[in-house]
N, C-alpha and C positions, 0 to 999 in steps of 0.2 A: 613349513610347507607353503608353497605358493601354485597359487590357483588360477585360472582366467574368471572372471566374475559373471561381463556380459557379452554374448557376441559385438554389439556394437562397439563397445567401451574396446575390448581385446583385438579388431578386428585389422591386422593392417592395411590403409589406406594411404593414397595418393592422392595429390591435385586438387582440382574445383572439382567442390560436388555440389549436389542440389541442395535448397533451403538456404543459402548463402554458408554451409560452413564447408570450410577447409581443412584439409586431414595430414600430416605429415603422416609420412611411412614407417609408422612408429609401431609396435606391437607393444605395450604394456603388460607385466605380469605386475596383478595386484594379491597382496595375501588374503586366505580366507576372511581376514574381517580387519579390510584395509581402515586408514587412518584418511581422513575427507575434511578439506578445510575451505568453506566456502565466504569467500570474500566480498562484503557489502558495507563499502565508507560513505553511508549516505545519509538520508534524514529520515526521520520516523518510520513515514509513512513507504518510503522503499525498502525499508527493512523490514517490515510487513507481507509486503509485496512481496519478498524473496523465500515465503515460508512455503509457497507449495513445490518449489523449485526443489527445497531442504525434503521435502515430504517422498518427491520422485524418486528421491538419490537416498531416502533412509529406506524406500520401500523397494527399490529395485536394484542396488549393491547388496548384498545379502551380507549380514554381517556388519555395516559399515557405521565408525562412531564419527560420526560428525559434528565437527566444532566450526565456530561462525568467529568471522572477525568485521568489528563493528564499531564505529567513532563513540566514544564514550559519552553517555547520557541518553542512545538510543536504545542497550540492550533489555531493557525493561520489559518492550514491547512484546520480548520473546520469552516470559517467565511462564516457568510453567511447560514448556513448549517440549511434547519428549521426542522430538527426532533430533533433537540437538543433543551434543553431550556437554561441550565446554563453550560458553562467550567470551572473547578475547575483547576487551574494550580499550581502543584505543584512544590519543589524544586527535585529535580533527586537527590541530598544529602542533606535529612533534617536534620538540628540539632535535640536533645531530647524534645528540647521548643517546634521545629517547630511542628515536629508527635505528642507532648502531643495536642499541641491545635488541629491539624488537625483531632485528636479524637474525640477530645470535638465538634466540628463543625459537623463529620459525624455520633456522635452516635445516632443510631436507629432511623435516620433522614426518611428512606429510603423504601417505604415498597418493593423492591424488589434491593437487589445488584447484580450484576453479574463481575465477573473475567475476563477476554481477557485470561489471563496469570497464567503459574502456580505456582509462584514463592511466599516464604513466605509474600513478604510484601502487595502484591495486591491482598492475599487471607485473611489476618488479615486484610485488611480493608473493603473489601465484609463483612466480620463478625462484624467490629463493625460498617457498615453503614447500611445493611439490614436486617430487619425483615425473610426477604425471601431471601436466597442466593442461587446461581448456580455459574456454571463456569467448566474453565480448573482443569482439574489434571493430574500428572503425569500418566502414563501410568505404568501397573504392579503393583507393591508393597502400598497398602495402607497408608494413611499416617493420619495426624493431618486434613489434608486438606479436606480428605473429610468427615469428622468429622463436620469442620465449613460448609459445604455446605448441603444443599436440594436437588441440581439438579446437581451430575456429570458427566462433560464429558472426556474422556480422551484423552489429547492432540495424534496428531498423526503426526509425521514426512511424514508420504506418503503423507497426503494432503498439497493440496494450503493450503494458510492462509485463505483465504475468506470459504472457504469451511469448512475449520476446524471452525472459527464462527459461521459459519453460525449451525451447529450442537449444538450450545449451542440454537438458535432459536426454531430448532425443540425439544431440549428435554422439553421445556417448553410450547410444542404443537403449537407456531408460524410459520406461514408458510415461508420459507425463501424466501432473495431477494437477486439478483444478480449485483444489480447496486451500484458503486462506488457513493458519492454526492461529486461531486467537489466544491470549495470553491467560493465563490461567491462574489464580489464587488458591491458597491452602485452604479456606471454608468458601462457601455460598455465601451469598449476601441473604441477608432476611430476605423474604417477599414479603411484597408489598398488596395489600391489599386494593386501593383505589389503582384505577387506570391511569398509566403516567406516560407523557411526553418528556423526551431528553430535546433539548434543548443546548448548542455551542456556537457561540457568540465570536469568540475572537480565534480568528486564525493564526499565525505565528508572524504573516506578512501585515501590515496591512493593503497591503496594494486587494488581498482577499477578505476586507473586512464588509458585510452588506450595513445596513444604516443602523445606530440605534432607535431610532424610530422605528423603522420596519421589524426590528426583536420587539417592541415593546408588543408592537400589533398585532405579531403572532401569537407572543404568548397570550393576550386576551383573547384571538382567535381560538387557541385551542381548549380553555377554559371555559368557553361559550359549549363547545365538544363534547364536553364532559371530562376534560382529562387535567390532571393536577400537571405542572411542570414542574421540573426538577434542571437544572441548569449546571454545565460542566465548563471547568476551566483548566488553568494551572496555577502552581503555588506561587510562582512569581509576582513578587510586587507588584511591579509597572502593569501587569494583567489583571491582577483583581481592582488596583486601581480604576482602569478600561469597563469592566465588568459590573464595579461598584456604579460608573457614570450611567451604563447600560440597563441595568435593573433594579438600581434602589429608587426609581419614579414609578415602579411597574404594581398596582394595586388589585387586588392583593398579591402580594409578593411572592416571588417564585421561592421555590426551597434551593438553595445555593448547595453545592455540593464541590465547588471548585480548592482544589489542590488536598480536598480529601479522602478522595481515591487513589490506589495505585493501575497500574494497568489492567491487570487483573481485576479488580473492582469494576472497574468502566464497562470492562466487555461481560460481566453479570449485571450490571445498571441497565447496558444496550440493550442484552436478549430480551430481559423483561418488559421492554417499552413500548408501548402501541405505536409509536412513531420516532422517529430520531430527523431534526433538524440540524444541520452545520455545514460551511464553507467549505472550499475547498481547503481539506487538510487532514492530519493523521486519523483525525475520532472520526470523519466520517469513514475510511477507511475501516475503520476498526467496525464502525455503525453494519458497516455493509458486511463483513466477513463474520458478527453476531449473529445474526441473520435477522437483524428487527426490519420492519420497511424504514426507509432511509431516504430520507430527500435532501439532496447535495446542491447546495448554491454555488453557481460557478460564474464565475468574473472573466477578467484577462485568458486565463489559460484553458484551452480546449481539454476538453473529458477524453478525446479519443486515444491518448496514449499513457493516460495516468485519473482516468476514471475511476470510482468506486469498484468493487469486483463483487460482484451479485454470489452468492451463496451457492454455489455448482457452474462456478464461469458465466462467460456470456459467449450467448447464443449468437448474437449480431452485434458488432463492434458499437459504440458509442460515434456518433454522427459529432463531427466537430462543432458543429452549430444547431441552436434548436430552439424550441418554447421549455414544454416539456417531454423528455424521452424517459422511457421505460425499458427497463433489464430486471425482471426476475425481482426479486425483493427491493429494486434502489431505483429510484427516479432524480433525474438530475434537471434542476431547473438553470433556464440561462437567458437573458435579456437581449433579445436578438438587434441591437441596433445594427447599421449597417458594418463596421469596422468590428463586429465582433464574430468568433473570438479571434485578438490581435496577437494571443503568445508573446506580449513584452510585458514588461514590470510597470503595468498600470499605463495613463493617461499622460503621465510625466515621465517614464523610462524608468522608476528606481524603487526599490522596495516599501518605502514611505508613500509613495504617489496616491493621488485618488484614482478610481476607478467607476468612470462616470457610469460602465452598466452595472454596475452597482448601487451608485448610488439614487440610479433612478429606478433601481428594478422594483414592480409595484408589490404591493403586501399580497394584494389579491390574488398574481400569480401562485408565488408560494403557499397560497393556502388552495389553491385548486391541486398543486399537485399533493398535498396532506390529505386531502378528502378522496384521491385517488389510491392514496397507502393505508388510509385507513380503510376504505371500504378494500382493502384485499384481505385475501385470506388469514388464515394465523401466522404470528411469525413464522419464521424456518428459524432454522437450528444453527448452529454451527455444522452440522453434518447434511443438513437438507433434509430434515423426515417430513418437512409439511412445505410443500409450493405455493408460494405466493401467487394471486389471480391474475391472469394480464388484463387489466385494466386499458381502457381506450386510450391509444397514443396521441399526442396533440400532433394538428399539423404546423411547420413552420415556417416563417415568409421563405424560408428556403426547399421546401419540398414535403413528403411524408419521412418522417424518420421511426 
């Protein structure tokens, strides 16, 4: 038997419409508990991103088993996760063997695909896995792309990421959701009885790395607090090497937790933590969709379209430049010299480079806005049942944000 699911999704459509998406005159007939493959070949922290997008489309297709396709070594993030039903984890450089079979696997499996992304390879395979496709496109110039799709949206640099998703939701008449699904473990972590700050030191570039000097300072900062620090990494060599540099000078010693977590662990370490420190990068991500207060160090690349995502969305976008700003459970600290933020790969153009607002961003900062996350309220949840305080916003040489 086959069904219409949603008016929007079912609805035949023509031409430009508002919100940037475009509709071919397609009418889709999806079955009562169609088959939904959402596609996201990116890095950690966008595959994160892409869970409330996953959330619209389990809670508003009725019936629908949704399987995620994802570069291999990112699907971790989604354990645990029940609006998903299958992770498909690909290679990030397939051979011509690997995409031939990965073909043959997705063809016309699918009765609806959808895009994350606007990029050739993740819109060929929306086309050869979905009966019914949607998704990103470029912005302006028509392409091949939207050709292969039913339902387009066009990407847009002004928005968050979650927000830009979340528009592929509504062009398909689903009503959006704002909630991150953090990853989940099979038991609880013990609790812990003292009060503890999470602490993440290295980011996966370094063009986002702040100084080891300014970590050491923190964590004596927050030990001054009253709080034990506990400190997270990955299992990778070359990383705890970095991390060994970074806090085996730091007295007394932080309690090292790096590469013996899984994902799930981390985001039970987060909830519990009276404060969570780290760069721009997946955990604070994770940090912020925990719902602990979260203070995000930002270098080279602006918060405004890939900031933290505060526990119930954000209320007002992430200001591209700032001292410190406040959303909801997450504060993002940033060193306003004048060229920041620049959006290139650091100082030098390349993922190695330094990143001189970084390197000069003062300790001091970072611990005004901690003393801001700490005095707020209790954490939130992953569901939001306790609202973090708004706490006074800084102002910055650029304006009030």
């Amino acid at each position: 038997m086959r069904t219409r699911v949603t008016k929007g999704l079912n609805a035949g459509r023509s031409g430009r419409e508002a919100d940037g998406v475009d509709a071919l005159n397609v009418t889709p007939q999806l079955p009562e508990r169609p088959r939904v493959l959402v596609i996201t070949m990116r890095r950690l922290g966008d595959v994160l991103l892409t869970t409330p997008l996953v959330r619209a489309l389990h809670r508003g297709v009725h019936g629908a088993h949704i399987d995620l396709l994802v570069f291999r070594g990112t699907e971790d993030i989604l354990a645990g996760n029940p609006d998903i039903g299958q992770i498909i984890a690909v290679p990030e450089n397939p051979s011509l063997v690997e995409m031939a079979r990965l073909v043959a696997r997705l063809w016309r499996r699918y009765d609806l695909a959808i895009t994350t992304q606007t990029g050739d390879r993740p819109t060929f395979l929306a086309w050869v896995a979905g009966r019914f496709r949607a998704g990103l496109v470029p912005a302006g110039k028509r392409t091949w792309r939207h050709a292969a799709l039913h339902r387009c949206v066009e990407a847009d640099a002004g928005l968050h990421r979650v927000i830009e998703l979340n528009r592929i939701a509504l062009a398909l008449g689903v009503d959006s959701s704002p909630q991150i699904v953090v990853p989940r473990r099979d038991k609880a972590a013990p609790a812990r009885r003292t009060p503890y700050a999470v602490l993440h030191a290295n980011p996966k570039y370094k063009i986002r790395r702040w100084t080891a000097d300014g970590w050491r300072a923190l964590a004596n900062g927050l030990r001054a607090r009253g709080l034990a620090v506990v400190a997270t990494g990955g299992a990778d060599q070359a990383e705890r090497e970095y991390l060994d540099h970074v806090w085996t000078p730091v007295e007394p010693p932080v309690e090292r937790m790096d590469g013996r977590l899984d994902w799930g662990g981390l985001a039970d370490l987060l909830a519990g933590a009276a404060v969570y420190v780290g760069p721009d990068t997946s955990m604070t991500h994770l940090a912020a969709a925990s719902g602990c207060p979260t203070v995000g160090i930002y270098g080279p690349a602006s918060p405004h379209g890939m900031g933290p995502w505060p526990v119930g969305g954000l209320e007002k976008p992430w200001a591209r430049a700032g001292t410190i700003q406040h959303r909801g459970n997450v504060w993002v600290v940033q060193n306003p010299l004048p060229c920041m933020p620049c959006d290139r790969l650091g100082c030098d153009n390349h993922l190695e480079s330094r990143s001189e607002c970084l390197d000069t961003l003062a300790v001091a900062q970072v611990l005004g806005a901690v003393d801001q996350a700490l005095g707020s309220r209790a954490p939130l949840n992953a569901q939001g049942s306790a609202i973090a305080d708004d706490a006074t916003r800084s102002i910055s040489p650029r304006g009030s944000i």
